[in-house]
BAROVEX-96947 format. One line per field, with one value per atom (N, C-alpha, C): residue in one letter; atom name; x, y, z. Coordinates in pm, 1 decimal. Example, Ala and Ser with C-alpha at 12.3 -4.5 7.8 and 13.67 -1.06 7.14 Angstrom:
// BAROVEX-96947
residuo A/A/A/S/S/S;
atomo N/CA/C/N/CA/C;
c1 1319.0/1230.0/1320.0/1285.0/1367.0/1290.0;
c2 -569.0/-450.0/-330.0/-225.0/-106.0/3.0;
c3 780.0/780.0/780.0/708.0/714.0/787.0;
END
This chain:
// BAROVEX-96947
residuo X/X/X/X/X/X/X/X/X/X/X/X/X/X/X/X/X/X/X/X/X/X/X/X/X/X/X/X/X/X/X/X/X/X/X/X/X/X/X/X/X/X/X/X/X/X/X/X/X/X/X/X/X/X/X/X/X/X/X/X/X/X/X/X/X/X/X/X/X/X/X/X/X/X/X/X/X/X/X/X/X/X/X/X/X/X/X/X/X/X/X/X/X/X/X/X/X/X/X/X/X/X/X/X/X/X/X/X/X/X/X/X/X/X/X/X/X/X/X/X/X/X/X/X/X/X/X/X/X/X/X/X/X/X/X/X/X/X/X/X/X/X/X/X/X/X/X/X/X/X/X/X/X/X/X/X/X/X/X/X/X/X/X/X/X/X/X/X/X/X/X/X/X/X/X/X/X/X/X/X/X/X/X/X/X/X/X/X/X/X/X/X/X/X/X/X/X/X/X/X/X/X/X/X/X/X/X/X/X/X/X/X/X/X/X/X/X/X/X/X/X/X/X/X/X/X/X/X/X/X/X/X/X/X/X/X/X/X/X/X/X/X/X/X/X/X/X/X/X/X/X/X/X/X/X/X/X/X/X/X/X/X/X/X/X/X/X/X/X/X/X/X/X/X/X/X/X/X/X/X/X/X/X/X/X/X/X/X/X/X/X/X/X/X/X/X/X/X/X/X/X/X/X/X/X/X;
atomo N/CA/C/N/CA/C/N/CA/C/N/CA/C/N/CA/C/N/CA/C/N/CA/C/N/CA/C/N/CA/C/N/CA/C/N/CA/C/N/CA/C/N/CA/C/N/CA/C/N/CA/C/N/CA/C/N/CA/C/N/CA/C/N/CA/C/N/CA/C/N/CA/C/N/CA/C/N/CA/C/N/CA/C/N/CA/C/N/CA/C/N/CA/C/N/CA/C/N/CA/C/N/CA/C/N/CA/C/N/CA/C/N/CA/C/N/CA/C/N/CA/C/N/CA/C/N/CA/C/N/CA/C/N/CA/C/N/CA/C/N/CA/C/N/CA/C/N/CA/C/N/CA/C/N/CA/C/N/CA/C/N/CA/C/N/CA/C/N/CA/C/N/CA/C/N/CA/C/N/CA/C/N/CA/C/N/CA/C/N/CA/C/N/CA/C/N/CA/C/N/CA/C/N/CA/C/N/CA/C/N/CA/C/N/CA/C/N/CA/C/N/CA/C/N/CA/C/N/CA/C/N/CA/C/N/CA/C/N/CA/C/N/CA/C/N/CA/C/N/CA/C/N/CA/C/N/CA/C/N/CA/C/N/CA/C/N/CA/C/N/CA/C/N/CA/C/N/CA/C/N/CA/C/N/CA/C/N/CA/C/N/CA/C/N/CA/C/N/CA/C/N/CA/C/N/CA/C/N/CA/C/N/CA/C/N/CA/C/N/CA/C/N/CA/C/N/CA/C/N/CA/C/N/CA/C/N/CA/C/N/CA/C/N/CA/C/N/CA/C/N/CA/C/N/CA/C;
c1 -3281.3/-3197.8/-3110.7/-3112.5/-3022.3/-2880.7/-2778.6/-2636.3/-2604.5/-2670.0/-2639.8/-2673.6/-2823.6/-2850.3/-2761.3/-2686.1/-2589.9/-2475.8/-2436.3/-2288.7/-2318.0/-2394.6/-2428.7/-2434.7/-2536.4/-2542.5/-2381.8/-2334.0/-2162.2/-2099.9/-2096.0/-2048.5/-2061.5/-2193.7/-2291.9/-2222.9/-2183.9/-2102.7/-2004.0/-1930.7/-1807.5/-1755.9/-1848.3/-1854.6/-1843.4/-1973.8/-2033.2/-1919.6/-1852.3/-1777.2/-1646.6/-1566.0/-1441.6/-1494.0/-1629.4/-1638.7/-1605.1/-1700.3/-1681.7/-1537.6/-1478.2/-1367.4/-1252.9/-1268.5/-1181.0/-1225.9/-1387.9/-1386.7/-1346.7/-1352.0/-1258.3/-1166.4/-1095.1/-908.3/-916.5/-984.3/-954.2/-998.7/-1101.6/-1169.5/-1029.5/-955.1/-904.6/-769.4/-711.3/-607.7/-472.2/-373.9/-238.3/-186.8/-53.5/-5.4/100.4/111.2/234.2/269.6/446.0/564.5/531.2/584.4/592.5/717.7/672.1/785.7/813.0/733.5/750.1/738.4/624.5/625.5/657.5/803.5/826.2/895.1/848.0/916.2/1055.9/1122.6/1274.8/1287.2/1392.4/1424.9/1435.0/1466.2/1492.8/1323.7/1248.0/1065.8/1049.5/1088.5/1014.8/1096.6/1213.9/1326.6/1402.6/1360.3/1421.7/1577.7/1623.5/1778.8/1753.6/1713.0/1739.0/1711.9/1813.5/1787.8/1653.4/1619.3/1518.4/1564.2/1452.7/1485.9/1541.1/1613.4/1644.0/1488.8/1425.4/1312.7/1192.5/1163.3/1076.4/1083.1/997.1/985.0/850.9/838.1/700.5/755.8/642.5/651.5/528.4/571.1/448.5/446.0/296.2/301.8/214.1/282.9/211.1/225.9/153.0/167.3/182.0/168.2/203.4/51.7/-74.2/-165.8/-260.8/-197.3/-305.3/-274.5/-358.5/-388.2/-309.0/-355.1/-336.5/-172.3/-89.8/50.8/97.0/161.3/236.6/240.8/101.9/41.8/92.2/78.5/90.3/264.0/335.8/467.1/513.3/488.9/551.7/514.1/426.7/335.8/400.9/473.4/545.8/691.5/743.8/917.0/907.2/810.2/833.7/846.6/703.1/718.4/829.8/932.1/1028.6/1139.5/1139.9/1271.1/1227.4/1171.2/1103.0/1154.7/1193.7/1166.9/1322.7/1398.1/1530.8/1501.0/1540.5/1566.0/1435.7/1357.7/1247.5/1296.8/1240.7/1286.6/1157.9/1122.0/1043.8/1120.3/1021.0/1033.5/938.6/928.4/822.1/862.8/748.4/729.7/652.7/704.3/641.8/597.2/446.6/393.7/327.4/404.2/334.8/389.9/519.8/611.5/602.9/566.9/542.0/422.7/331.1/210.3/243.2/142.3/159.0/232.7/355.7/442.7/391.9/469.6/403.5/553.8/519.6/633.3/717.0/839.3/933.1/943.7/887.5/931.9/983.3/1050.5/1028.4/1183.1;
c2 -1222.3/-1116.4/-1177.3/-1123.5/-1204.3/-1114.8/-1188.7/-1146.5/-986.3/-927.7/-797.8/-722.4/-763.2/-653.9/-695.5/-790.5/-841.6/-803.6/-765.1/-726.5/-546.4/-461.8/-343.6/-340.2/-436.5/-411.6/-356.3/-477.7/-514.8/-395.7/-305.9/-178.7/-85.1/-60.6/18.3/48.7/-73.0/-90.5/-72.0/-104.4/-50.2/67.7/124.1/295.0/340.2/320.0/392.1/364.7/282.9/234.1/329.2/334.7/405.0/570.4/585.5/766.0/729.3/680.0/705.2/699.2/616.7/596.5/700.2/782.6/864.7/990.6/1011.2/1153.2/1086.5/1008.7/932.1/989.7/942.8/963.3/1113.9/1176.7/1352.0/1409.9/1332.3/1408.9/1350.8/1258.7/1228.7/1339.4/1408.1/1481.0/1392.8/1493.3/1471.0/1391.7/1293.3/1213.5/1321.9/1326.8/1457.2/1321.0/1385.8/1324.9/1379.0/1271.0/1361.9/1413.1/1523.0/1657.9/1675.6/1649.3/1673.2/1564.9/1499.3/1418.0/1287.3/1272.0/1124.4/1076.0/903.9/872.3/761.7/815.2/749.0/640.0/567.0/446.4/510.6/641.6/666.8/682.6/713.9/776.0/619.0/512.5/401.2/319.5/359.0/311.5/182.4/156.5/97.1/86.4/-66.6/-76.0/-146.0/-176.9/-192.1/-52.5/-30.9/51.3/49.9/100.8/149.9/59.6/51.4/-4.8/111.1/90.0/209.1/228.2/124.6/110.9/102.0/64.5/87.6/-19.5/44.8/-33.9/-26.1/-167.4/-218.7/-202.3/-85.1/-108.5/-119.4/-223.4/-338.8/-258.8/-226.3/-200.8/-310.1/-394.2/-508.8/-553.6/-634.8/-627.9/-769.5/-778.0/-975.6/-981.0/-900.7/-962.2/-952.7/-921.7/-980.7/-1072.2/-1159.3/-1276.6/-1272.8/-1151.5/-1167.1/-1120.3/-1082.2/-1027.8/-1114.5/-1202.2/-1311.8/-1381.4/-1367.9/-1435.4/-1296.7/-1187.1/-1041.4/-1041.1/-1079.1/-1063.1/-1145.8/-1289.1/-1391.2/-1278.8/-1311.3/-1244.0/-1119.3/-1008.8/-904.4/-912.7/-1014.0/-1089.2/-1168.3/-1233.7/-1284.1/-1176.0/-1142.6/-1013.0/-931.8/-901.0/-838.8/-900.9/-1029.2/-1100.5/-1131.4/-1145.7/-1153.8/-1007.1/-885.7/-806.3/-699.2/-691.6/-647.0/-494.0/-432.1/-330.9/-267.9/-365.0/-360.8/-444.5/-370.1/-417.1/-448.9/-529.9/-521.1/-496.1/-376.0/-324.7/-353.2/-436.1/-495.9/-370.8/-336.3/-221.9/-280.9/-355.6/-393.3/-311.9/-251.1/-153.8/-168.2/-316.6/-407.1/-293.3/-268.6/-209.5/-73.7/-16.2/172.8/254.9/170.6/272.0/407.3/482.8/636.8/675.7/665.1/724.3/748.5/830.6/856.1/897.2/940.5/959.5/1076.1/1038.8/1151.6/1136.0/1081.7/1048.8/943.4/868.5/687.6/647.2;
c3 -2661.5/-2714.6/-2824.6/-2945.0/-3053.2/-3033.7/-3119.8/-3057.7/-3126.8/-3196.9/-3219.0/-3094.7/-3083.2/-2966.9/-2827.2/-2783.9/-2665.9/-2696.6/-2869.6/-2888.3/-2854.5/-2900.9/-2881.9/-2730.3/-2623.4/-2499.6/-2440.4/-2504.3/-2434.6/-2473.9/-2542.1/-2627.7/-2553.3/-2532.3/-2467.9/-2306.3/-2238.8/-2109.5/-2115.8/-2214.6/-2201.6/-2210.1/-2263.2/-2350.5/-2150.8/-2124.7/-1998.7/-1940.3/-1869.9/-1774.9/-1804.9/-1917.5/-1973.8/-1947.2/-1982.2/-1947.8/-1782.0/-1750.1/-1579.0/-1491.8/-1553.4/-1518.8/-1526.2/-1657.3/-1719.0/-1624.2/-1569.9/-1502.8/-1367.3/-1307.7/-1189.4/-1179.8/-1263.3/-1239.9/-1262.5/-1341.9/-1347.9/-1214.9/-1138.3/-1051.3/-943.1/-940.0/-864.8/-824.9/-939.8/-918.9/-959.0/-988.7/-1002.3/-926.6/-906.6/-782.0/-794.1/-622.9/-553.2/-510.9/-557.7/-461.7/-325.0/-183.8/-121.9/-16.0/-39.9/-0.6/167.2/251.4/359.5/498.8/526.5/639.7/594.2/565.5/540.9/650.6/643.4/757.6/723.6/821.5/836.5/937.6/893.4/1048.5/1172.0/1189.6/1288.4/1377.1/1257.8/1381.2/1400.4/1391.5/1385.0/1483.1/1535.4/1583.4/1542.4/1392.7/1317.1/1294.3/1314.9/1314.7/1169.9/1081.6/918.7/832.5/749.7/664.0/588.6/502.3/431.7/322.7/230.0/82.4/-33.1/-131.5/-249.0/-305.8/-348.9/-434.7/-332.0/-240.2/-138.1/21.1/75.7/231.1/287.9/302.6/318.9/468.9/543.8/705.3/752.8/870.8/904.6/1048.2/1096.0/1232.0/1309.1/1401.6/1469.4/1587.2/1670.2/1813.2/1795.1/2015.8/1990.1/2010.5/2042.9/2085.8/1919.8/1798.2/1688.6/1596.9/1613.1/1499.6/1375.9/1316.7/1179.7/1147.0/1248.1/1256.4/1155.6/1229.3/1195.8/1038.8/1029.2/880.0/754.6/811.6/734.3/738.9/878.8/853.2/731.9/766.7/639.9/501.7/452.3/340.0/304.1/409.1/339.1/345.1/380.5/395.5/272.9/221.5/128.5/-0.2/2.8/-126.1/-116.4/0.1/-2.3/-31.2/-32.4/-65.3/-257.3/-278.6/-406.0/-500.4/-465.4/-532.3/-514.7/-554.8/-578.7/-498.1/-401.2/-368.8/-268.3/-244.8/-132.5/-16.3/89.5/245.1/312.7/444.6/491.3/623.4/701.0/800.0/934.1/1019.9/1145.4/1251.7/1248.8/1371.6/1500.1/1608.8/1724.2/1835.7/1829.4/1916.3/2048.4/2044.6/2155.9/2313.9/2293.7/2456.8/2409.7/2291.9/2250.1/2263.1/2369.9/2386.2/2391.7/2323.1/2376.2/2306.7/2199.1/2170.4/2003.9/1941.3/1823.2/1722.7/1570.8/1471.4/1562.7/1544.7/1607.7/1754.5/1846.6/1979.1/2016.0/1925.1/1920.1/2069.1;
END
């Protein structure tokens, strides 16, 4: 293949890829704020406030592996980032219970 026809290929892909992409995001819809089932410290029985800018909430038990490794990993990104909190939800002693019964 000489480099015209590999610069056209490369064109050619990029073309395709940007349509597809563009009916993606249209087919995808508008982003809604949302208006109604949000959750508060209180469904989670959370004693830290919430973040102004956001809150990473972690739901984790003592019996998985990957807890611990996921807690560090979102305490850090939360100390890293001005007005984000991280929130550990331990569902280890809350069987059965769900948002709003906490």
């Amino acid at each position: 293949m000489n480099p015209l026809e590999a610069i056209g290929l490369l064109l050619a892909l990029l073309a395709a890829t940007t349509v597809l992409g563009l009916v993606w995001r249209e087919r995808q819809g508008p982003v809604a704020r949302l208006t109604g089932d949000v959750i508060t410290p209180a469904d989670v029985a959370a004693t830290i406030t919430f973040g102004p800018a956001a809150t990473l909430l972690q739901f984790s038990t003592e019996l998985r592996a990957r807890c611990p490794g996921t807690r560090r990993l979102l305490g850090a990104v939360a100390e890293s980032r001005p007005g984000v909190v991280h929130v550990d939800v331990d569902l280890t002693h809350r069987a059965g219970r769900t948002f709003g019964n906490a």
